[in-house]
C-alpha positions in Angstrom: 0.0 0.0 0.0 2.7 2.2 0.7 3.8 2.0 -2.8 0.6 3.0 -3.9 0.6 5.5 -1.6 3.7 7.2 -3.2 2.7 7.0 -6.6 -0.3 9.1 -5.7 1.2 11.8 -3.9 2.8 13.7 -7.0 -1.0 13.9 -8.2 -2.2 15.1 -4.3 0.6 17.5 -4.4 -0.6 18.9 -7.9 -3.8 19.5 -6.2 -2.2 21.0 -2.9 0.0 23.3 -5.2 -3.2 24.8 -7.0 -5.2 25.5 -3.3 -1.8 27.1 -2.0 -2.4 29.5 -5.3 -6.1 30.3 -4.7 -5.6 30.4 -1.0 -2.7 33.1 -1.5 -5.1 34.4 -4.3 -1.9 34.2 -6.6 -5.1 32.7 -9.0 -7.8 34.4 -8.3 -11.4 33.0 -8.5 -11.6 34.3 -12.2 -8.4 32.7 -13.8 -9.5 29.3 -11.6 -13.0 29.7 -13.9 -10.7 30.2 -17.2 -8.3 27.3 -16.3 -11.4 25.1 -15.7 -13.1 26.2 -19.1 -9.8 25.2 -21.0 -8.7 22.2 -19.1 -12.8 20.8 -19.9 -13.6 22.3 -23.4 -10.0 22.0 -24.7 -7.2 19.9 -23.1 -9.5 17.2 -20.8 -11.7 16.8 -24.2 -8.6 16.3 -26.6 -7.4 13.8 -24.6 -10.6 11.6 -24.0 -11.7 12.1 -27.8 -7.6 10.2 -28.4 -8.3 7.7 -25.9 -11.7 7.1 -27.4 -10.6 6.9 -30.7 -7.4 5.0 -30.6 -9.6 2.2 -28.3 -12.0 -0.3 -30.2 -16.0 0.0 -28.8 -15.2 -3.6 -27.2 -12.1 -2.0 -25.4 -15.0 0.7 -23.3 -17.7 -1.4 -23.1 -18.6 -4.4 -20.8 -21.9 -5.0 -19.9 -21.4 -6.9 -16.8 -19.2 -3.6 -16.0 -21.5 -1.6 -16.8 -24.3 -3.0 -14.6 -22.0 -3.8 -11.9 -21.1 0.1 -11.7 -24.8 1.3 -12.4 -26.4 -1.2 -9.5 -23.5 -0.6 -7.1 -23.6 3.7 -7.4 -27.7 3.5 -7.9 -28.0 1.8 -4.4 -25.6 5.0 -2.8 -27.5 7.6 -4.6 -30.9 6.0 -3.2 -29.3 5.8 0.1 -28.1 9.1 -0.2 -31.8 10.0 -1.1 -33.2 8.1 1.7 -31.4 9.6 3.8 -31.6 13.2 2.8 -35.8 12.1 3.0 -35.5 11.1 6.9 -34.3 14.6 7.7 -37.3 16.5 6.0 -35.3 17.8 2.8 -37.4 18.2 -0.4 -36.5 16.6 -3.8 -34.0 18.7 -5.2 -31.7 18.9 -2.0 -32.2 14.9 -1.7 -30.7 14.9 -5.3 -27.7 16.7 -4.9 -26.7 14.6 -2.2 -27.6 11.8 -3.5 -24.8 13.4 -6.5 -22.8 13.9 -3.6 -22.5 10.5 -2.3 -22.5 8.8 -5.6 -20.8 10.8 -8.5 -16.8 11.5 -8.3 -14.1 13.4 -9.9 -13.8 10.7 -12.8 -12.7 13.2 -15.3 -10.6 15.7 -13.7 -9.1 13.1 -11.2 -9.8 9.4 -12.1 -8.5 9.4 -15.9 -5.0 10.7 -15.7 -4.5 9.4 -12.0 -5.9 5.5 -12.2 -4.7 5.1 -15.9 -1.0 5.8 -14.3 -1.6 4.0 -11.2 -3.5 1.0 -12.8 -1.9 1.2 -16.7 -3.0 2.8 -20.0 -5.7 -0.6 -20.0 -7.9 0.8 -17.4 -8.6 3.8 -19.9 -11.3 1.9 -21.4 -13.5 0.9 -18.1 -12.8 4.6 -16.9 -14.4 6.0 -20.4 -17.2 3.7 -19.9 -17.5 4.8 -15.9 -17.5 8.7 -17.1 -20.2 8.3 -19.6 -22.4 6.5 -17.1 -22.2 9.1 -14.4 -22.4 11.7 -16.9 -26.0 10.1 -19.1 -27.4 8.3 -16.3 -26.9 10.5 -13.2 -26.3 14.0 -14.4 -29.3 13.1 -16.3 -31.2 12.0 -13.2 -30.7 15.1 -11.4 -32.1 17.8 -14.0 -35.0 15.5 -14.1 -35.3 14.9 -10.5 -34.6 18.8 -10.1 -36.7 20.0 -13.1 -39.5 17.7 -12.4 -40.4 18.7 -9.1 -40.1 21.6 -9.4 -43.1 21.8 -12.1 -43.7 24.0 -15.0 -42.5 21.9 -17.3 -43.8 18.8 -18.8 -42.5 15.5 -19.2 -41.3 15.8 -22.0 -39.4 19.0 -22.1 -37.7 17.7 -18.9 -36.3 14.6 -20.9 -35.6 16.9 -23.8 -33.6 19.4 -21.2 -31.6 16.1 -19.8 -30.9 15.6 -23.5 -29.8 19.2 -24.3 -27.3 19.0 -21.2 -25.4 15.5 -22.8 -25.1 17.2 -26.3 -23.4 20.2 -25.0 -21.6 18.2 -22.6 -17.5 18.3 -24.3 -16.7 14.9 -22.5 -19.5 13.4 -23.6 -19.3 14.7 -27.3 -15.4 13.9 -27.5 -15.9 10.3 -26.6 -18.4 9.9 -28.9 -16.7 11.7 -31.8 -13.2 9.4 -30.5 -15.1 6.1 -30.8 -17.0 7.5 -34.1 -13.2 7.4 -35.6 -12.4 4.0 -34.2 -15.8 2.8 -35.3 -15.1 4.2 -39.3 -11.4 2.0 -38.7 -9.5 5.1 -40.6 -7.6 6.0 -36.6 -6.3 9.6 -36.4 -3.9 10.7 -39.2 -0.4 11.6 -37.4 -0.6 14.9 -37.4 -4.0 15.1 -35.5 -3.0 12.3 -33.3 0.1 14.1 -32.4 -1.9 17.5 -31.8 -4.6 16.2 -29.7 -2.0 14.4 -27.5 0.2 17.5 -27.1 -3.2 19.3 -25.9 -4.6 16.4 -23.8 -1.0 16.4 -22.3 -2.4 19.8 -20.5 -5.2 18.1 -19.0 -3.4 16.2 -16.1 -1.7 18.7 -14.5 -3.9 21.5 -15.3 -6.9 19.4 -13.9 -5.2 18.7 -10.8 -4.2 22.3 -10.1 -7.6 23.5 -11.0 -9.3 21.1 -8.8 -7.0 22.3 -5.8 -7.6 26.1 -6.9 -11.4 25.6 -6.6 -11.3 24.1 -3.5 -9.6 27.1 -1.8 -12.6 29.3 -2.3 -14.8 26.5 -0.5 -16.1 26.5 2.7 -16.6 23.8 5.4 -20.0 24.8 6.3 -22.6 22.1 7.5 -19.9 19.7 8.2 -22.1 16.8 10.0 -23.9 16.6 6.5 -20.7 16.9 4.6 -18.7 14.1 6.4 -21.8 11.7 5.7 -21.5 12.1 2.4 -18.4 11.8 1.8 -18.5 8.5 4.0 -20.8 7.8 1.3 -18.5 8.7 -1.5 -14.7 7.1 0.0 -16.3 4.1 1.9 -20.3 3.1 0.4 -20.0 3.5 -3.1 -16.5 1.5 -3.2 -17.6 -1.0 -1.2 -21.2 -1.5 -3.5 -19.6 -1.2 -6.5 -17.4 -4.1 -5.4 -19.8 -6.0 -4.3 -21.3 -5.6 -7.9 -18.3 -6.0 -10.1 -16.9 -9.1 -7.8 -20.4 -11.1 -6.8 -23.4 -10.1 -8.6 -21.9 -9.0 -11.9 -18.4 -10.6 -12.0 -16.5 -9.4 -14.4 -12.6 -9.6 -15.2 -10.8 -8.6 -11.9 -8.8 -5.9 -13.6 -12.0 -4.1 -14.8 -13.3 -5.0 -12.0 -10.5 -3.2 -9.8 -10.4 -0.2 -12.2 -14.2 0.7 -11.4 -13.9 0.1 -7.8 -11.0 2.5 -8.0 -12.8 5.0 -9.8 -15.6 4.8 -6.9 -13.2 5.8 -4.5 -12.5 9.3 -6.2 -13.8 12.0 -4.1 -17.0 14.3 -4.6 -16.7 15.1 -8.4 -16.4 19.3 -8.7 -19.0 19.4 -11.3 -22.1 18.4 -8.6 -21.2 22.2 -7.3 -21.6 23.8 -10.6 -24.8 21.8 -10.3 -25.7 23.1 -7.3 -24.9 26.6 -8.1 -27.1 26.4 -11.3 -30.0 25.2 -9.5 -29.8 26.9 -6.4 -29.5 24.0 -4.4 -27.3 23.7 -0.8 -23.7 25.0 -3.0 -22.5 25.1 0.7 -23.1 21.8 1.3 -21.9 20.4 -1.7 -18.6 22.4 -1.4 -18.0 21.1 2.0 -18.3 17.6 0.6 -15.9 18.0 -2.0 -13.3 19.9 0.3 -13.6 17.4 3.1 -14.0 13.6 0.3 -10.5 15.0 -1.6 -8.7 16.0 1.4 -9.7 12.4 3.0 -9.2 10.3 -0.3 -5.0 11.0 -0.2 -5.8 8.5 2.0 -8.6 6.1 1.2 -8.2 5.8 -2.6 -4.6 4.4 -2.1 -6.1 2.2 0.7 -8.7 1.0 -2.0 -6.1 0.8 -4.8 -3.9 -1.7 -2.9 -7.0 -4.3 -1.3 -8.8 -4.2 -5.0 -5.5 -4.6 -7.3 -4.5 -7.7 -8.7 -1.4 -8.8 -7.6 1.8 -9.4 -9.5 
């Protein structure tokens, strides 16, 4: 574990770099927003659309990976509902929570971090993972969101879920990368060799983006906050094992890579979410501050009991 420990802590330290430059406001909030907007539309898409297209659709998807990941992060975000429910919060709140406890940093964090700590093969399962939290889940919440709140129709709540996935870079990136590996052509040198020199951005500009955000957050409603990210370091690892290794066993490699990739901490997009709607950003801030400054820890703990050994 220690190893595993060691290899992570250039990544941590990337992240720790970034809050020291918010904290110090040597990055102000503003050039934190602009970093973000490049590292997602630009650098963070150019590498996901080479991944996506230099991989085979067999290479992302697995269906017993796929269900073993949907089943084991559906049962945290209900019990991240529930109980959100048993303390008297309305729909919308319950849903972010549920976000809280069940969606993590997969694209900022879990792509360059676990295809380093796990090799360039986990790429594929972490596409597939990302593309599930970001159609099923994301999805859930504007209609969860949208749909109690009234005013709309059933219909043009669907249709908004759908809006939010087209304009989504990740999600139209991998689909244009596996698009390219579907026609068989692959990427002609040049453009394989310009979308890996931008892509090459994403890692450490993700990681000192994520730790720049995180130094205008707050720790307020901390009880809540520590729940869910119990939720996020210890439930949704431990379900989404107990899907990939029992229910749904797949191949324990995969099987380790989206175990991994549950154990990411409280993914920064739910408080863009939250901000949008208008729902608890507090709350949700203090979940992602407290789940990443825990999961130094717990995702190398999870790493090393869920790898395969040598």
């Amino acid at each position: 574990m220690l190893e595993i420990f060691l290899k992570t802590v250039p990544f941590f330290a990337l992240i720790g770099l970034g809050y020291g430059a918010g904290r110090t406001r040597f990055f102000t909030e503003e050039a934190t927003a602009y970093l973000t907007k490049f590292i997602f539309y630009f650098a963070l898409s150019a590498m996901l659309f080479r991944f996506s297209a230099n991989l085979s659709f067999a290479e992302i998807f697995d269906a017993r990976l796929a269900m073993a990941y949907l089943w084991g992060t559906a049962f945290v975000y209900g019990i991240g509902m529930a109980v959100a429910f048993l303390r008297g919060m309305d729909t919308p709140t319950a849903a972010i929570e549920a976000q809280c406890a069940a969606i993590g940093n997969t694209g900022f964090l879990g792509v360059p971090m676990l295809a380093v700590l796990l090799g360039q093969e986990a790429v594929g399962p972490i596409i597939l993972i990302l593309a599930i939290d970001l159609m099923v889940f994301s999805s859930a919440l504007t209609i969860l969101v949208t749909g109690s709140r009234g005013g709309e129709g059933g219909l043009a709540v669907v249709k908004k879920a759908a809006l939010g996935l087209l304009k989504n870079p990740m999600i139209v990136s991998i689909s244009l990368g596996l698009i390219v590996a579907g026609l068989g052509t692959g990427l002609h040198p040049v453009m394989n060799e310009f979308v890996t020199i931008l892509g090459n951005a994403a890692t450490p500009g993700a990681l000192f983006a994520i730790g720049a955000s995180l130094a205008s957050k707050s720790a307020e409603r901390v009880e809540v906050a520590a729940w869910l990210s119990f939720c996020k370091l210890v439930l949704h690892p431990v379900f989404v094992a107990l899907g990939a290794f029992l229910l749904f066993p797949t191949d324990p490699y995969k099987a380790a890579v989206a175990v991994s990739a549950a154990a990411l901490p409280v993914a920064g997009n739910v408080f863009m979410l939250a901000q949008h709607y208008g729902i608890a950003p507090q709350r949700v801030s203090a979940s992602i501050l407290i789940s990443t400054a825990a999961s130094i820890l717990t995702v190398s703990v999870v790493i090393a009991l869920v790898s395969p050994g040598p």
